[in-house]
Structures are given as structure tokens and as C-alpha cells.
N, C-alpha and C positions, 0 to 999 in steps of 0.2 A: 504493500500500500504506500502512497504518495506520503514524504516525510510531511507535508505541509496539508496536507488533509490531515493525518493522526493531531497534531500542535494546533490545527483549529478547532477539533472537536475536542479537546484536553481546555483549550481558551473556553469555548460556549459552554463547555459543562463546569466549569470552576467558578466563571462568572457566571455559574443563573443566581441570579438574587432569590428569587422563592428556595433552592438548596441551600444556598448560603448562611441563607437566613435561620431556616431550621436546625441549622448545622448548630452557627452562631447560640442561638438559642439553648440548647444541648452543652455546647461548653459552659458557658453562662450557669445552667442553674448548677450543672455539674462544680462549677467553682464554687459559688453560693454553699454548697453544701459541707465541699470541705471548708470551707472558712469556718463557717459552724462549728463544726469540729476543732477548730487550730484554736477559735478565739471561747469556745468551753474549754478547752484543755488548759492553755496557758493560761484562763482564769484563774481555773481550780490550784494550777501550779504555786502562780503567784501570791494567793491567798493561804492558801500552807506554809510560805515563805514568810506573810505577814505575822499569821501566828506566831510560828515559829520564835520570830525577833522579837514579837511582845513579849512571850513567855520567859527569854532568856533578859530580857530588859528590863521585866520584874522582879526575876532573881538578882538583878544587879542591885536595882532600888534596893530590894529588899536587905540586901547586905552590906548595904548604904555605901557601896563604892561609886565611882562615877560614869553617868552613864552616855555622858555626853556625845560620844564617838563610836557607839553605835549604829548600827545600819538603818534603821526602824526609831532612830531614842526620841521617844516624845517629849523632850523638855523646855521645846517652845509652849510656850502656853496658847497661840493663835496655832500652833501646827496638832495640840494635842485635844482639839475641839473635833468632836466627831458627831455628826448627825445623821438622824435616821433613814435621812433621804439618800445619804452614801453606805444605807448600810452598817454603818458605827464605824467606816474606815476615819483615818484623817486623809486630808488634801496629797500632805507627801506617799502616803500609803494608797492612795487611790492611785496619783502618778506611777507610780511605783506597777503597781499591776498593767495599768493602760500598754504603760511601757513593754511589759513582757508579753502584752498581746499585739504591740505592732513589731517587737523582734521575730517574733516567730511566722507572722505572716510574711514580714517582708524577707526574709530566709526561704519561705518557699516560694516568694514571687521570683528571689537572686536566683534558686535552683532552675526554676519554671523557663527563666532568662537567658541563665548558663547551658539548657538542656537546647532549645533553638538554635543557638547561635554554634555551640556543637552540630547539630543537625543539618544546620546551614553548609557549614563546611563537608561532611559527610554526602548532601546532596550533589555538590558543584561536584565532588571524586567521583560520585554514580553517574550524574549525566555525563561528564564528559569522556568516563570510560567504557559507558553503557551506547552512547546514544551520539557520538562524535566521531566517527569513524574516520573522517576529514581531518580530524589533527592529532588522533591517535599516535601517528608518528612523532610529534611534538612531546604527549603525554609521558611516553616511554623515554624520552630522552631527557625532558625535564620533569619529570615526578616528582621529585624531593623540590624542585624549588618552588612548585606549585602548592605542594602541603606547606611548605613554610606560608608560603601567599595566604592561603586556605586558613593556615590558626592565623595568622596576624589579624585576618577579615574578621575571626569568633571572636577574637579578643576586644578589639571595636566596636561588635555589635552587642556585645556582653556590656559594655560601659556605654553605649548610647542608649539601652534597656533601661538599664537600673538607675542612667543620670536624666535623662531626655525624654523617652517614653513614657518610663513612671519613677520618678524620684525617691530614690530608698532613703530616707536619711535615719535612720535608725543602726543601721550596719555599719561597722568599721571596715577598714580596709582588711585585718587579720577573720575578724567574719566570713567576710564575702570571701576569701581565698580558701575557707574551710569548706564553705558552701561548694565553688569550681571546682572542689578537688572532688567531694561526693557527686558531683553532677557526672565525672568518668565514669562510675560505681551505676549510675542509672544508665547511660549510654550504652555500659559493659550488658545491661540486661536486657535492651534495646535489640542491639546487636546479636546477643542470644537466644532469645525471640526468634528473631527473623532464622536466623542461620537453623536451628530447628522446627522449628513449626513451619516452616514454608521450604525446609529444605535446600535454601540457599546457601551454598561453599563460598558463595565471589567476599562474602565478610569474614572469612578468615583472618587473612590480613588485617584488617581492619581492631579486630577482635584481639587479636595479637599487640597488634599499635596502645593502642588505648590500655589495656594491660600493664604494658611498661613503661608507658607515659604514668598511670597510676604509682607505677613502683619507683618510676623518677623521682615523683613528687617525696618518698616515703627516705628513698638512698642516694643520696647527690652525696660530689666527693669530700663534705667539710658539714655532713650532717650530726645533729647531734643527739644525744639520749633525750634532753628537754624538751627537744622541737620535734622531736619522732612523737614522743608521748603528747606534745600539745596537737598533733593535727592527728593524732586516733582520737583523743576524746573530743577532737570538733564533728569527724565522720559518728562518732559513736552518737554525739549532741546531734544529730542532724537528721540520724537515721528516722526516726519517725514522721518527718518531714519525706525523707524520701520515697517510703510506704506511702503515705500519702498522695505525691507525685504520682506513683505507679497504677495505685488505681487511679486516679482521674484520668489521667492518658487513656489508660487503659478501655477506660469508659468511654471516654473520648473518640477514642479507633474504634473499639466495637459499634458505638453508634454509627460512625459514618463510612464504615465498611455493610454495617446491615441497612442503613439504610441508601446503599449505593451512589454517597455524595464522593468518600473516600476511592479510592479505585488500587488494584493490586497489577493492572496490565502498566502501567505508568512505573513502577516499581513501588513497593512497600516502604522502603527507606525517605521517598518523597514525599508517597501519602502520610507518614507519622513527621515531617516535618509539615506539613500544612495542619495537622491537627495542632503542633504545637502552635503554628503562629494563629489559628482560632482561640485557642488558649488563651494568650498573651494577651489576644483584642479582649477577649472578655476581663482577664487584669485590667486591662488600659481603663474596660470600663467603667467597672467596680471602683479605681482608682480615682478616675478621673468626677465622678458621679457624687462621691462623698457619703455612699452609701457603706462605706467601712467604716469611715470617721461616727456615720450615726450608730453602728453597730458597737461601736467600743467606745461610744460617752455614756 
């Protein structure tokens, strides 16, 4: 078949707004729902955390040392006013929570970010070794300097996400690097998907790549015992974010592979990149709408 008949009929079925839309719709509540989840969870967290400091801030009173330098120490008299309408928290103790429920969303928006923009790069290596025959000869002789092109592009598109698209400010730079490193960790199961349940070999490579790009990240030559142990318990901090991730996606592609919006004759690694960047819109949305901010006042 004519290459330019398959690329218009991939254009009119991408762009039908009535699939899109549905589509759209499906990420959307699918997001809404884990947010649900992220912002009960790191409630309940942070509110444990609050106890916690009270009860150890009581035995300080109590022992009449000073309690001043405390995490929690109510010894303002305007900060140790609590009313019923916050629940009995005080002001700093209510920040205090809010705050652990926009780290943890915005952790899985950086993940949600870092997984696209991987995806991104993963796509341009499919089309052009799938579906470019015409400069295949180019590919082969510069490969390496095309992946380097390729992460530089993720890396880009990673930082115009999380500053431009939707503004993280919550996340540190040591954060966000803990987050990119788990986002390999989600890719790695992306990738292992596809290569069994659809019986695909051509991700070997690829599966291989990502693997020891992870174990870079873990053994470079001036690593250290601190910094090995501080980026396990970030993957470890993170992991349930990534569960998370996993089923939504996952919901995501099932939706739009049953409902025929997704397509597997394109390649599967494309279609789960377009579920991502459905995704992402439905963040931008959420984001942008201020429908989180009323979810967590």
C-alpha cells in the first residue's frame, strides 16, 4: 500500500475529535481517580506525622525541656490556635499536610513527564528504524549519535513539562532526579510488556539499554555508599507512585486499544506514547483548571 495513503489515514483517525474526545475523557477521569487516591493517602500520611510531633512535643512540655525546635512545636501562641473548621489542626500543621499532598502529586505528574519524554525518544528509534527505509543507511552508521540527539530531546522535554506545561514547584532538583531514575524502572516494564505479550524481539536492545542506563545511574566510577543508599530509598519513596502510574497507563491503553482509538498496526510503542501524551493533557488540565488546588484547600 501507498506510504502516503497508510500516514493519511493514521492523520484522519488521530485527528477525529469525537475519538479524541472520548479518549481525552477516559484519561481525564482515569486521572481524577488516582489523584483520589494520592491526595487520601498522603492525607492520612501526613496527619500521622502530625500526631506523631504532638505527642512527642508533649512529652517534651511535659518534662519541661525546651520545645522550641521542634518540627510541629506549638509555642506560638497565634500558631497554637486551632479550630474546628481545620479540624483542630493549627495553620502551620494544616501547611504542613497540604504540602505532603502537593509533593506527592507533583512526583507523579514529574514521573507521568519523565515517562513521555522517554517515550518520545523510544518513538523517533521505532519510526525511523521501522518505517524509514530511505535513511536506514544513515541510521546504521550514525546510531549512537542519534541516541545521544534522542536523550538530549527527553531531557528538554522533561524540563519544558514540569517548568512550562505544568509548573512543579514543590520538587527539588535531588526529587525530581529520584523520580527520572524510577521512571527507567517503569519504561523497563513498558518495554517488557510489549516484548512478551505481543511477542516482539526488535526491544531487546532497547530493554538491554535502559537496564544499564539504570545500573549507571546506581555505579558510576566515584560512586558512593551515601548516595547509592540515598537514590534506593528515593526509588523505594517512589514506588507507590509508580504502581500507580502503571495502572493508569495501563487503563489508559486498555481503553483505547478496546475501544479502537489506540491502534497496534502503527506499532504498540507509538500507541502507548500517544496514551501518554493524552495523559499529560488531562495533567495540563487538572492543572491548569484549579481543580486540584480546590481538592486540597
Amino acid at each position: 500500500m501507498d506510504t502516503s495513503i497508510v500516514n493519511q489515514y493514521y492523520l484522519e483517525h488521530y485527528f477525529d475529535f469525537a475519538n479524541a474526545g472520548q479518549f481525552l475523557l477516559a484519561a481525564f477521569l482515569g486521572l481524577a481517580a488516582v489523584l483520589a487516591i494520592i491526595l487520601i493517602a498522603a492525607k492520612a500520611g501526613a496527619k500521622q506525622e502530625v500526631r506523631k510531633a504532638d505527642l512527642e512535643n508533649s512529652r517534651v512540655l511535659y518534662s519541661g525541656r525546651d520545645a522550641s525546635g521542634r518540627y510541629y512545636g506549638n509555642r506560638d501562641q497565634t500558631d497554637s490556635a486551632r479550630s474546628e473548621s481545620s479540624g483542630g489542626y493549627t495553620p502551620r500543621q494544616l501547611r504542613h499536610i497540604r504540602k505532603k499532598q502537593y509533593d506527592l502529586v507533583e512526583r507523579f505528574f514529574e514521573l507521568c513527564f519523565s515517562a513521555t519524554s522517554v517515550l518520545f525518544f523510544l518513538t523517533l528509534y521505532y519510526l525511523i528504524d521501522a518505517h524509514m527505509p530511505a535513511a536506514y543507511a544513515y541510521w546504521v552508521q550514525y546510531q549512537d549519535i542519534f541516541l545521544l540527539v534522542f536523550i538530549l530531546l527527553s531531557v528538554f522535554l522533561t524540563a519544558w513539562l514540569d517548568m512550562t506545561f505544568v509548573h512543579l514547584k514543590y520538587l527539588d532538583a535531588e526529587e525530581k532526579a529520584d523520580v527520572r531514575l524510577t521512571s527507567s524502572f517503569y519504561i523497563i516494564l513498558i518495554l517488557l510488556y510489549i516484548r512478551f505479550i505481543y511477542q516482539d524481539t526488535n526491544y531487546n536492545q532497547l530493554i538491554l539499554y535502559f537496564l544499564t542506563l539504570a545500573a549507571g545511574r546506581f555505579f558510576y566510577f566515584d560512586f558512593t555508599v551515601k548516595e547509592f543508599t540515598r537514590m534506593l530509598k528515593g526509588i523505594w519513596r517512589n514506588l507507590p507512585i509508580l504502581g500507580l502510574l502503571a495502572a493508569y497507563s495501563a487503563f489508559v491503553c486498555w481503553f483505547g486499544f478496546h475501544s479502537g482509538f489506540l491502534l497496534t498496526s502503527n506499532g504498540v510503542i507509538l500507541s502507548t506514547f500517544i496514551a501518554h501524551l493524552f495523559m499529560d493533557l488531562a495533567i495540563f488540565l487538572i492543572a491548569r483548571s484549579h481543580l486540584l488546588h480546590l481538592a486540597i484547600r
